[in-house]
C-alpha positions as semicolon CSV with decimal commas, in nm:
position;residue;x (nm);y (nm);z (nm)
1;X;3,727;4,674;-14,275
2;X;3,886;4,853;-14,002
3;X;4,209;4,795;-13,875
4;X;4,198;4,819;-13,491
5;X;4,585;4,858;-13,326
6;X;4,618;4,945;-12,955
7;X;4,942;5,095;-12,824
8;X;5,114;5,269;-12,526
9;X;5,227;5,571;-12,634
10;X;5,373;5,640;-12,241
11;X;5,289;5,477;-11,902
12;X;5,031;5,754;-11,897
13;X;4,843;5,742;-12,264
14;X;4,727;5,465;-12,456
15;X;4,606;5,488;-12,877
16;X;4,337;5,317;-13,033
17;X;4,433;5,338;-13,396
18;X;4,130;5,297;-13,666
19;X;4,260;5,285;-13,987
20;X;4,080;5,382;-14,297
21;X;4,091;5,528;-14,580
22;X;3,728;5,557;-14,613
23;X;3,656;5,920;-14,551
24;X;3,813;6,250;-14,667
25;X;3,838;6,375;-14,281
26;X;3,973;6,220;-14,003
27;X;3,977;6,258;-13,643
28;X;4,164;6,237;-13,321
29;X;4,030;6,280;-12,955
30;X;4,221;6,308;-12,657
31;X;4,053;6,224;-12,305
32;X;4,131;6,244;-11,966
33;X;3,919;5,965;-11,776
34;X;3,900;6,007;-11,401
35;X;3,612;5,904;-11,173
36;X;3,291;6,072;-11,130
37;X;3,266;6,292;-10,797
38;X;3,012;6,530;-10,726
39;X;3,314;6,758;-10,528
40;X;3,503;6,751;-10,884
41;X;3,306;6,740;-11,156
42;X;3,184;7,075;-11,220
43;X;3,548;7,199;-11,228
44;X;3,592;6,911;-11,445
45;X;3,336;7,017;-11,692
46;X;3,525;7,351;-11,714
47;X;3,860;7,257;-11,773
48;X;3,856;7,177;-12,133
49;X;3,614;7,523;-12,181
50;X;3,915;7,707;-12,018
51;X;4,164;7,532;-12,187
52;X;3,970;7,581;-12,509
53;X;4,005;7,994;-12,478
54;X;4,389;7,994;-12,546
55;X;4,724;7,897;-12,487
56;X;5,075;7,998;-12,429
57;X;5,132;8,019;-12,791
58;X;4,784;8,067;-12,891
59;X;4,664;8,333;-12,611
60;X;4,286;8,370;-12,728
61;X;4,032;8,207;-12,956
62;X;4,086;8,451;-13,254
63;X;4,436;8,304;-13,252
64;X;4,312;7,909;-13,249
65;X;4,065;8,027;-13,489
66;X;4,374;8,130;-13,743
67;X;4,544;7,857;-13,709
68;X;4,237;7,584;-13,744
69;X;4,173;7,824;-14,048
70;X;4,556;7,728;-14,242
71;X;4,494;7,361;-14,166
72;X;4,172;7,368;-14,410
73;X;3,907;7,455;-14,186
74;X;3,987;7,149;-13,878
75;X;3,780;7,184;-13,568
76;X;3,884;7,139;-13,201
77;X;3,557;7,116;-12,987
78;X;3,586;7,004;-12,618
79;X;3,474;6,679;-12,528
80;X;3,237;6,566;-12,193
81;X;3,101;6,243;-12,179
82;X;2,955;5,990;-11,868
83;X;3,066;5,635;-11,930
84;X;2,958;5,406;-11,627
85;X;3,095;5,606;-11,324
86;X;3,415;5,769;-11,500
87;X;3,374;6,147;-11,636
88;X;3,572;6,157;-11,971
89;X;3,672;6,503;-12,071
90;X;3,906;6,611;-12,336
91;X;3,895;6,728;-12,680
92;X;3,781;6,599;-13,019
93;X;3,910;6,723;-13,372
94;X;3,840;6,676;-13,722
95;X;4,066;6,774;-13,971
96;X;4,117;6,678;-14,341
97;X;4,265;6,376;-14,391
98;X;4,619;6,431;-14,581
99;X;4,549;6,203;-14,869
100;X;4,356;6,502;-14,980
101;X;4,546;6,804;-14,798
102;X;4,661;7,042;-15,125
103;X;5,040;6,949;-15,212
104;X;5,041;6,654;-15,012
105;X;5,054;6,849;-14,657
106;X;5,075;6,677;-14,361
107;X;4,795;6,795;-14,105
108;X;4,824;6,503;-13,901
109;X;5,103;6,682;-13,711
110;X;5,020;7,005;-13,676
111;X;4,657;6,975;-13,533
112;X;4,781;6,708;-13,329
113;X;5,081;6,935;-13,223
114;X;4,802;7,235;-13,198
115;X;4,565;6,994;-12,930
116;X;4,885;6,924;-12,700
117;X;4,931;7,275;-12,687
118;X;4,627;7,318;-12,553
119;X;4,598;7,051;-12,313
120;X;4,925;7,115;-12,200
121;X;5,055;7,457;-12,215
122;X;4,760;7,677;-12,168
123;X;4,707;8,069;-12,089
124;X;4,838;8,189;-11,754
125;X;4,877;8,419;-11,541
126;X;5,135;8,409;-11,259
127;X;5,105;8,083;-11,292
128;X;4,726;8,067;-11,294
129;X;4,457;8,004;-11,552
130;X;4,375;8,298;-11,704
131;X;4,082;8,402;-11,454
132;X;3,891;8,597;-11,715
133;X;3,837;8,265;-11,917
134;X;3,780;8,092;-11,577
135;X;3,487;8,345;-11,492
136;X;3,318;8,364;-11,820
137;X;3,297;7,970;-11,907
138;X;3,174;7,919;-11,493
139;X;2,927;8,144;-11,588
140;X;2,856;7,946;-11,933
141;X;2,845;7,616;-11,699
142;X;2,631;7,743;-11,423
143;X;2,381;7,883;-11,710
144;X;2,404;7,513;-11,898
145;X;2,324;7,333;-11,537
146;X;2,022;7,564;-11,480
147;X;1,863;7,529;-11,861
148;X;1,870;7,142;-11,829
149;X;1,515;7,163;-11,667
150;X;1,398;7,317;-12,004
151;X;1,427;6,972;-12,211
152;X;1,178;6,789;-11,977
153;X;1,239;6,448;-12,107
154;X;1,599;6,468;-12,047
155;X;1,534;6,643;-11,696
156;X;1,296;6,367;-11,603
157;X;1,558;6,092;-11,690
158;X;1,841;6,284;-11,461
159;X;1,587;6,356;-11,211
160;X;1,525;5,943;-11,210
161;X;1,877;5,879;-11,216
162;X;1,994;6,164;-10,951
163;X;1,722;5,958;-10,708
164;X;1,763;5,620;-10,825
165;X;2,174;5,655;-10,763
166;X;2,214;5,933;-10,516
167;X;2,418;5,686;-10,278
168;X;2,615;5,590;-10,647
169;X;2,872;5,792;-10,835
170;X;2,649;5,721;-11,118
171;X;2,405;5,970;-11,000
172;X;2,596;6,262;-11,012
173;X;2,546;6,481;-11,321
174;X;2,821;6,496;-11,587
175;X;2,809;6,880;-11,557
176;X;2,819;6,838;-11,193
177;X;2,615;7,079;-10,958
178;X;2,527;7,465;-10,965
179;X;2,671;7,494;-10,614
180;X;3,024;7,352;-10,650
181;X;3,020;7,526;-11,012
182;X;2,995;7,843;-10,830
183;X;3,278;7,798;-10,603
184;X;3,566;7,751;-10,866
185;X;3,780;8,023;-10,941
186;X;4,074;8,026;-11,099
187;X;4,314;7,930;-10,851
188;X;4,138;7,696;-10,759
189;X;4,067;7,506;-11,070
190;X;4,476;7,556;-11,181
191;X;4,468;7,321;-10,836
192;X;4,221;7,036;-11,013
193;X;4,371;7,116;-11,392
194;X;4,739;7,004;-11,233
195;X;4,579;6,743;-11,026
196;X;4,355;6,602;-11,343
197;X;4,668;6,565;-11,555
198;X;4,886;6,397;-11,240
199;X;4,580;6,132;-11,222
200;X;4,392;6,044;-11,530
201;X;4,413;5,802;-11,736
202;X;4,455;5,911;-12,107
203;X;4,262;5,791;-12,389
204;X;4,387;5,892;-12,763
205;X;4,178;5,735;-13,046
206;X;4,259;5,817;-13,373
207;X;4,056;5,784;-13,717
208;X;4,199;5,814;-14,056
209;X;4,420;5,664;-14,353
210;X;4,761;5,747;-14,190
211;X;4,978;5,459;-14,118
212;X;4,977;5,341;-13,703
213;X;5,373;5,429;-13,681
214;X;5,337;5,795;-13,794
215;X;5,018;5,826;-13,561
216;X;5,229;5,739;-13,278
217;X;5,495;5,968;-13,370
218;X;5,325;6,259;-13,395
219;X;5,135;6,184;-13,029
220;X;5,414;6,087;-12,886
221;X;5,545;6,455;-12,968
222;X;5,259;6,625;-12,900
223;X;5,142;6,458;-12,549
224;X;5,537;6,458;-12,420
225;X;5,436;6,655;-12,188
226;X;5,229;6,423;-11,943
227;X;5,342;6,302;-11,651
228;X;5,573;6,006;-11,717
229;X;5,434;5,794;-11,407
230;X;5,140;5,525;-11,474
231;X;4,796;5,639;-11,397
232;X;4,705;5,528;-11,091
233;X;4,441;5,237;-11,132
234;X;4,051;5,341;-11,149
235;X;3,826;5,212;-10,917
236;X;3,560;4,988;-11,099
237;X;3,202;5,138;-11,194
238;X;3,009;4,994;-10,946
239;X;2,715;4,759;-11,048
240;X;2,469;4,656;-10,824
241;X;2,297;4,315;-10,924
242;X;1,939;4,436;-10,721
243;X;1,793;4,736;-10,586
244;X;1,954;4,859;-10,262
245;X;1,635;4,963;-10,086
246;X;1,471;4,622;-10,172
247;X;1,144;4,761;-10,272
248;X;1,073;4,994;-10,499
249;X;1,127;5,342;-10,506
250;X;0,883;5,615;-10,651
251;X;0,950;5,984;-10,676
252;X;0,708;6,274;-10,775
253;X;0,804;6,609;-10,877
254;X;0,552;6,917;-10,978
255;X;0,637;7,156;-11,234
256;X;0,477;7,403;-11,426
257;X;0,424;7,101;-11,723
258;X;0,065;7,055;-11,965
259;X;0,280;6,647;-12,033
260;X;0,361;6,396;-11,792
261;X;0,706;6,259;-11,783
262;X;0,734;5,890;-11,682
263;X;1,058;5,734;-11,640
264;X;1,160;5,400;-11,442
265;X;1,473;5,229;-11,398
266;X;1,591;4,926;-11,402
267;X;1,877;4,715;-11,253
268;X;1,985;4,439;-11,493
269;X;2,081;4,189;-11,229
270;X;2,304;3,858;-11,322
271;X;2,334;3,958;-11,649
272;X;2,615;4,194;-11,561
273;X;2,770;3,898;-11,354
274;X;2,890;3,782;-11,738
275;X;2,719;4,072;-11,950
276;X;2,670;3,968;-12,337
277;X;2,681;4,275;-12,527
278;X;2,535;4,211;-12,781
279;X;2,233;3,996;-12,579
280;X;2,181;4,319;-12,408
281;X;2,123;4,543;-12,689
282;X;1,892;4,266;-12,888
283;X;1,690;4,285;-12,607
284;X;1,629;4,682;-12,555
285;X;1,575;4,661;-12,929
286;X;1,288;4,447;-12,835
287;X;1,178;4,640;-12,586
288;X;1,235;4,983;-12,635
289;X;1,481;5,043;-12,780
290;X;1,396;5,073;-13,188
291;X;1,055;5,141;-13,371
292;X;0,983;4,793;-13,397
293;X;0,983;4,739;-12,992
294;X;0,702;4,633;-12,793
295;X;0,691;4,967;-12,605
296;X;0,648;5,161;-12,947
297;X;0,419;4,942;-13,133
298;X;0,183;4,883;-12,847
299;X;0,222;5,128;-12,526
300;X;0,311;5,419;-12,779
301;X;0,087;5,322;-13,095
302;X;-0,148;5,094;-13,049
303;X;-0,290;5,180;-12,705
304;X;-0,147;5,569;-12,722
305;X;-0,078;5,612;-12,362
306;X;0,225;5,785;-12,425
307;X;0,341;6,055;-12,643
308;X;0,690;5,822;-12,667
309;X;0,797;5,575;-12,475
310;X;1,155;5,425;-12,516
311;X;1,452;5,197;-12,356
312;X;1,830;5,272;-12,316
313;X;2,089;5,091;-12,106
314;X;2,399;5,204;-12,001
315;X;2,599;4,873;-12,014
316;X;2,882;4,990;-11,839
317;X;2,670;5,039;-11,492
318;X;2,419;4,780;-11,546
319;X;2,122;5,008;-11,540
320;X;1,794;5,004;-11,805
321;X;1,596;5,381;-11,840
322;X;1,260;5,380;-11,955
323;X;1,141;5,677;-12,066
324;X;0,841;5,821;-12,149
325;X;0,562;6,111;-12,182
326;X;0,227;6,098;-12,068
327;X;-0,087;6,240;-11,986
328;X;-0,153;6,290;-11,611
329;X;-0,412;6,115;-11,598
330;X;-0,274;5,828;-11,785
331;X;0,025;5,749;-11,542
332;X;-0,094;5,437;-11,372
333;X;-0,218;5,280;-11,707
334;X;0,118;5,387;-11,931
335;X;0,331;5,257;-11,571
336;X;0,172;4,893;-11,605
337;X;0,174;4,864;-11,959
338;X;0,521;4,912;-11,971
339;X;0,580;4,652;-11,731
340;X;0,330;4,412;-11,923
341;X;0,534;4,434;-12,235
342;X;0,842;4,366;-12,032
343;X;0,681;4,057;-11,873
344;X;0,554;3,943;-12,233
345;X;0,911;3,893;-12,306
346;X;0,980;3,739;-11,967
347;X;0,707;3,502;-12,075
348;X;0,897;3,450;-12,395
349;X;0,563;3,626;-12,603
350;X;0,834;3,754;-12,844
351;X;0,750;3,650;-13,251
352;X;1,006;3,559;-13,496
353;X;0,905;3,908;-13,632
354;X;0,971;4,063;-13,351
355;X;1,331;3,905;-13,254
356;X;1,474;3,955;-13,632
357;X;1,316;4,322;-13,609
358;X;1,518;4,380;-13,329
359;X;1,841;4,206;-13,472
360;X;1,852;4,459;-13,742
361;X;1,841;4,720;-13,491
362;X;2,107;4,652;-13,351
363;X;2,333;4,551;-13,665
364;X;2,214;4,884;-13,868
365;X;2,309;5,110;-13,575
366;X;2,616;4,937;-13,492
367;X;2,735;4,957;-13,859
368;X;2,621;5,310;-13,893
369;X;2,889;5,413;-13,710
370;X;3,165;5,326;-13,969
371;X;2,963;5,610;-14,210
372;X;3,200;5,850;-14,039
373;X;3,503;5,888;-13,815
374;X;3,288;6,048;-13,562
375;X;3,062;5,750;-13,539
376;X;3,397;5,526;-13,528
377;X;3,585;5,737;-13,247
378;X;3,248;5,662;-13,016
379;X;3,255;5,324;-13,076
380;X;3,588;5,278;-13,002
381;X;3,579;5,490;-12,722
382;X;3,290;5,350;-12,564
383;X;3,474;4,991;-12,603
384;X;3,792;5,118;-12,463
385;X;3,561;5,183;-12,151
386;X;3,392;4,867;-12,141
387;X;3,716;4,681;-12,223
388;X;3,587;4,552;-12,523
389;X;3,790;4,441;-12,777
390;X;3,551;4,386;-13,110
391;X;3,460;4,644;-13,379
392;X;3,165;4,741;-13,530
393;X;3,173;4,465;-13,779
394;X;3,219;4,250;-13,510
395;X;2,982;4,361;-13,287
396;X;2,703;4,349;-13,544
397;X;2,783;3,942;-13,640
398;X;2,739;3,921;-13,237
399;X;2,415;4,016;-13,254
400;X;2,323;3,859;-13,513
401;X;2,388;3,544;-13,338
402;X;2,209;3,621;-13,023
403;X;1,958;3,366;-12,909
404;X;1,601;3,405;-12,859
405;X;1,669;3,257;-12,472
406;X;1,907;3,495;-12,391
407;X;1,678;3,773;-12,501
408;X;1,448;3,630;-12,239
409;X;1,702;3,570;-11,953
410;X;1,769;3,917;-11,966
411;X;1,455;4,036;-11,934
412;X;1,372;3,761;-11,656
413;X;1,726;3,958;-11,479
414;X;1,536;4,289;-11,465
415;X;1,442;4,449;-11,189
416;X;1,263;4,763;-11,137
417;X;1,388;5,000;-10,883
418;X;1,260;5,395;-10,924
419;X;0,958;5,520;-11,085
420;X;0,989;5,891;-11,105
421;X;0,641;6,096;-11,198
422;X;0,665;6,471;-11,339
423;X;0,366;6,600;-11,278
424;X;0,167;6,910;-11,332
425;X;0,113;7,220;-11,075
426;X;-0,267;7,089;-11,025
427;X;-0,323;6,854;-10,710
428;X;-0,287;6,463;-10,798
429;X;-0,647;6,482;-10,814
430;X;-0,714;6,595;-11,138
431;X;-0,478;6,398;-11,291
């Protein structure tokens, strides 16, 4: 069982302790969480990248690499992730866990000693990033932003999203945009580094068999170097209950493709007026969302009009993505299928096989996640964002007491607002 402790380790950081002694490694991430803005994110995407080349004490990655190498091999990766409309950046590391450190040594402090130095002291120059790690990881960036068009599925559920929220926060890319990537330079992202660190709120969640006071300790060393004022507040993801344009949206785009892409979103209505977790992901299960949904064992399997076809939702916006691949000339059939397998469930056409299929779902994935501190750091992470206080334990006896009618209410809260259609280089009619 996990032991879940939440503390203030300044007015700037909080700690979500996870204490186990379950695993031979642990892990400790530290994230900056600041709102999602097309004019920042791309120099928010680099910072960690720059920061990641070297430090005052550490000037290259040769250097980290040496001293990652005398604490048994840990790992310091830098961290990205989209939650809602906040862009979380930051690093993760996974070290051994001390219980099994030769002679007893204590890691804990040193690699979390190592990622304050890092976040806090990095290579200058004059006062500036160093610009030669500021103009090799733009050019990494810009190069990432460009090759996201090469994983079509993923493309076509940005491209639905980019449309679907372009007035939102939520549709701006995590990466951010080629253009404002290409702007930064190193003065100007020492501007946004000093900014980020005067403005974010900071995120440490720990995972491992030390006790809570000596994990607090050691942070409380290494991350003395924050600003000492609160964060200011962040604005709330927005969630919009029904589609802003009213009626729905559909968007085509032609590439040089041989497979449809299909993807159409969703806003989840009054459920996020008192969102049930747990409701929420029985019902993708249902849907989509696991190899025993409706989408896979009929629109995928039984009827093959797509090549996959699956469900996600992003609880902390409110927002359901179906996605799916197709053959051209299958797009109008696979498009109301998918809604006919949604309205199934409206209608409550949903067997006992069915609803217990999708229960397990849910309760194997959620308890999945304790099979590693990895697994554990997201969960709690994603929690911290949602403001959700349960574990995975927890989460999983939720589900397994969701109702059959709330399943349906859900789905009855749906609405569809963008289709988006990748389609191939010939003219719509041949497909």
């Amino acid at each position: 069982m996990l032991k879940i402790i939440k503390t203030a380790l300044s007015p700037r950081a909080r700690l979500t302790y996870a204490g186990t002694d379950k695993f031979k490694t642990s892990c400790l991430s530290v994230n900056l969480i600041t709102p999602l803005r097309r004019e920042d994110a791309a120099a928010n995407a680099l910072i960690p990248q720059v920061l990641r080349r070297g430090s005052a004490e550490h000037p290259d990655m040769e250097s980290i690499s040496r001293a990652l190498d005398e604490l048994y091999g840990a790992r310091i990766e830098c961290y990205l992730r989209k939650k809602g409309e906040y862009q979380c950046a930051g690093f993760y590391a996974d070290f051994i866990d001390d219980d099994f450190a030769p002679g007893g040594e204590r890691v804990l402090e040193r690699i979390s000693s190592l990622l304050g130095e890092l976040l806090l002291s990095p290579r200058t120059h004059g006062g500036i990033l160093f610009d030669e790690y500021v103009t090799g990881e733009r050019a990494n960036l810009i190069d990432e932003i460009r090759a996201a068009i090469n994983d079509k599925r993923s493309y076509a559920n940005d491209a639905l999203l980019k449309n679907m929220c372009a007035d939102e926060a939520y549709g701006v890319n995590v990466l951010g945009g080629e253009a404002e990537a290409k702007t930064v330079t190193a003065k100007s992202l020492t501007a946004r580094y000093k900014q980020l660190l005067d403005t974010s709120r900071v995120e440490v969640i720990y995972c491992g068999s030390a006790e809570p006071e000596r994990v607090e300790l050691a942070l409380r060393g290494a991350l003395g170097g924050l600003p000492r004022s609160p964060a200011p507040a962040l604005a709330e993801t927005q969630v919009l209950l029904a589609p802003p344009a009213g009626a729905l949206r559909r968007f085509t785009e032609r590439l040089d493709v041989t497979q449809g892409k299909l993807a159409l979103g969703f806003r989840l209505g009054e459920t996020m007026q008192k969102p049930d977790y747990a409701a929420m992901a029985v019902f993708n299960a249902a849907f989509g969302g696991s190899v025993s949904s409706k989408l896979f064992l009929n629109v995928r399997e039984k009827l093959s009009l797509c090549y996959y076809a699956s469900s996600s939702i992003e609880k902390h916006k409110g927002v359901m993505l179906v996605s799916s691949g197709v053959e051209f000339a299958n797009f109008e059939r696979a498009y109301d299928e998918i809604l006919a397998q949604l309205d199934a469930i409206r209608s409550g056409d949903l067997s006992d096989w069915e609803f217990l299929s999708a229960k397990r779902a849910v309760v194997t994935t959620r308890l999945t996640a304790l099979d590693s501190p990895g697994g554990i750091e997201g969960a709690c992470f994603d929690n911290t964002i949602a403001g959700i206080e349960y574990t995975p334990e927890e989460f999983a006896t939720l589900a397994e007491a969701v109702t059959r009618q709330s399943v349906i209410e859900i789905a009855n809260n749906a609405i569809l607002d963008s289709a988006y259609f990748m389609e191939g280089m010939q003219s719509s009619d041949e497909k």
